[in-house]
Every structure is written in C-alpha cells, then in structure tokens.
N, C-alpha and C positions, 0 to 999 in steps of 0.2 A: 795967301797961304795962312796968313795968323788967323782968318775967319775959321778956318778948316783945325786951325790948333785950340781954336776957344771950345768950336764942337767937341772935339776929340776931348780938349779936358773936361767940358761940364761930363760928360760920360753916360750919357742916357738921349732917348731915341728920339728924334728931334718930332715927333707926335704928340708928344708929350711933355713936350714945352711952350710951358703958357704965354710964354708971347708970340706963337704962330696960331696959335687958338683962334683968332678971328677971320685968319686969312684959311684956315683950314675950314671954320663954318662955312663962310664964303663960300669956297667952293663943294663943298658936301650940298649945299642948300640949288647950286645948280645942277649938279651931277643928279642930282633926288628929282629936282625937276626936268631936264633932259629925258631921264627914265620913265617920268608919270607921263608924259606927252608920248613918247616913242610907244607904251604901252597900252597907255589911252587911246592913243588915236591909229595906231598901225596892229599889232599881236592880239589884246582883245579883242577889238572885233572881228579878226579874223579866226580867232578861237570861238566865240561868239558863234559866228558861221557857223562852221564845222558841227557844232554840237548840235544850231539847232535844226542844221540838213539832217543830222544823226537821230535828233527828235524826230524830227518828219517822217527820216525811214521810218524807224522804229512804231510810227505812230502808224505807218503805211499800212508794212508788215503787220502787225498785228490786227488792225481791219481787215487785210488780205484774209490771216487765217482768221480769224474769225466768222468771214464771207466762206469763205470752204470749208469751214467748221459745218457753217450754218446747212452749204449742202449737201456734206457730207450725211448729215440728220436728216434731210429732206429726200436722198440718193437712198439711204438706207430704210428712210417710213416705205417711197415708191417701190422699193425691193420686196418688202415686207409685203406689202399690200397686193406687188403681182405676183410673191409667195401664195398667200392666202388664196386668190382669186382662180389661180392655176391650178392650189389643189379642191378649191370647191369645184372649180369646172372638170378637174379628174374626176372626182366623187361625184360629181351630176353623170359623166357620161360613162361612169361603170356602172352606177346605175340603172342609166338607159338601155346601156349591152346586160346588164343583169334581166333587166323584165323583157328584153326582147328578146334572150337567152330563154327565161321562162318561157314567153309566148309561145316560142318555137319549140319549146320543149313539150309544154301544155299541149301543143298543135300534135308533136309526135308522140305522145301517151295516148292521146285520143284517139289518132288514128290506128294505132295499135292497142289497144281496147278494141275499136272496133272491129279489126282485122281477127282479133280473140276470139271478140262476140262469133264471129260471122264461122270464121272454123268451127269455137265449141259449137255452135246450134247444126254445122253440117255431122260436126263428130259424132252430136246425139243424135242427126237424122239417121248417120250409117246406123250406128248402136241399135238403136229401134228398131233396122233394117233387121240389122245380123239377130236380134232379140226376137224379131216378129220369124224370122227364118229358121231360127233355132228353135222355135217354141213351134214352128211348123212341120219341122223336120223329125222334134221330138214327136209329135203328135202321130205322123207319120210312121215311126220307128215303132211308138207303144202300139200304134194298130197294128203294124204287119205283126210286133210278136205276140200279139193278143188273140188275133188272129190264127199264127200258128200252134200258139198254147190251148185256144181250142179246140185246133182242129188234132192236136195232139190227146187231147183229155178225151175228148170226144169225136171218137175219130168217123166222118160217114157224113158229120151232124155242117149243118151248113150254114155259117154266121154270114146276117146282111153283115155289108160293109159300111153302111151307112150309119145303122144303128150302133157298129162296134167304134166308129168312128165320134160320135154322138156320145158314146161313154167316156171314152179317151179324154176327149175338147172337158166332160164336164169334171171329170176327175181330175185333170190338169189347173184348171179352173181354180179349182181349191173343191 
C-alpha cells in the first residue's frame, strides 16, 4: 500500500512519469505494430477488394451505357432513315396514283370530248335538218302567198308554179 501512497503523493498521472516512459514505448511500438500487420494484411485488402469490384462495376456500367448509348445513335439513324424512305416511297406512290389519276382522267376527257364531238356534229346535222326545213317550208309558205297575192292583184290571171317557185328560191337566196 505505500506504492499506492507514493502515487497518490507524487499527484500526477502515471503517463506521464518519466520513469515508465520506456515500458510505455515498449508497448506503443507493439500495439502500432500488431495494428500495421492486422491492417496490412486482413482490412486493406479487403477494402482493396471492395473498391476495386466497385471499379470494375463502375468500369462495367459505363461501357454498358455507353454500348446503349452507341445504339441508341444507331436505333435512332435506322429510325431516321426508314423515316425518310417511307416518306419517299409515300411520295413515289402518290405520285404513281397522281399520274394514274391523270391518265384516267385524261382517258375520261377524251372520251367525253369525243362523246361532245359526236352530239354537237348530230346537233348540227339536226339544225341543218330543221335549217334546210325551215328554209323549205319558208319557201313553200312565200309561194303559196305569192301565189295568192297574185291571184288577188290579178284576179283570172294564172301564175306557173314553177316559175313563182323559181322567184321565191332566188329572192330567198339573197
């Protein structure tokens, strides 16, 4: 118990008493080494690990996206390009329905022109008809009353009909 009274009187913390200094080196200088070996050879390298699996993903992953990046560019040119192609080939085959559109239309003007043609030339044959009838009938009408204005003026007196006929046609005439 006197060891215990000598501590208590010197009155400071026995750390810090230079005569344990060596034995306190001592064991700091194993304690520091127990530490470096426990650390060195178990916890780093298994931090070590860890990190460089995390590398690896890391490294995975972003080749991944950059792989799906890539087709994504390439998904979207192919888009692009049966964009473009689908509307050329619309535009090619409105086209084709355009001039075959025309053709057939071409086709049905023609045949109705010709269907025109073919009435107006009957229209002008009637006309003619009714013209050449009319111009007949007139001729007819101016004789008989040519006819009875002679026999009116000159009542007895007796007109060929032929001749009064012959006047009619040339005075109609022009």
């Amino acid at each position: 118990m006197a060891d215990t009274a000598t501590q208590g009187a010197s009155g400071g913390m026995p750390q810090l008493d230079p005569s344990s200094f060596p034995n306190q080196i001592f064991w700091l200088v194993i304690a520091l080494v127990a530490i470096y070996f426990i650390l060195s050879r178990i916890a780093l390298p298994r931090i070590a690990a860890v990190l460089a699996e995390r590398q690896g993903a890391l490294t995975n992953d972003l080749a991944a996206a950059e792989e799906l990046k890539q087709r994504a560019v390439e998904a979207e040119a192919a888009y692009n390009k049966a964009l473009a192609d689908a509307r050329s080939e619309a535009a090619k085959i409105a086209d084709e329905t355009r001039a075959a559109i025309q053709a057939d239309l071409d086709k049905a003007i023609a045949r109705a022109d010709d269907e025109i043609s073919a009435k107006a030339a009957e229209s002008e044959a009637r006309i003619a008809e009714i013209r050449a009838g009319a111009v007949r009938s007139i001729e007819e009408v101016a004789a008989d009353v040519a006819g009875d204005i002679v026999a009116a003026v000159a009542p007895g007196q007796k007109v060929d009909a032929k001749v009064l006929s012959a006047a009619v046609a040339a005075r109609v005439k022009g």
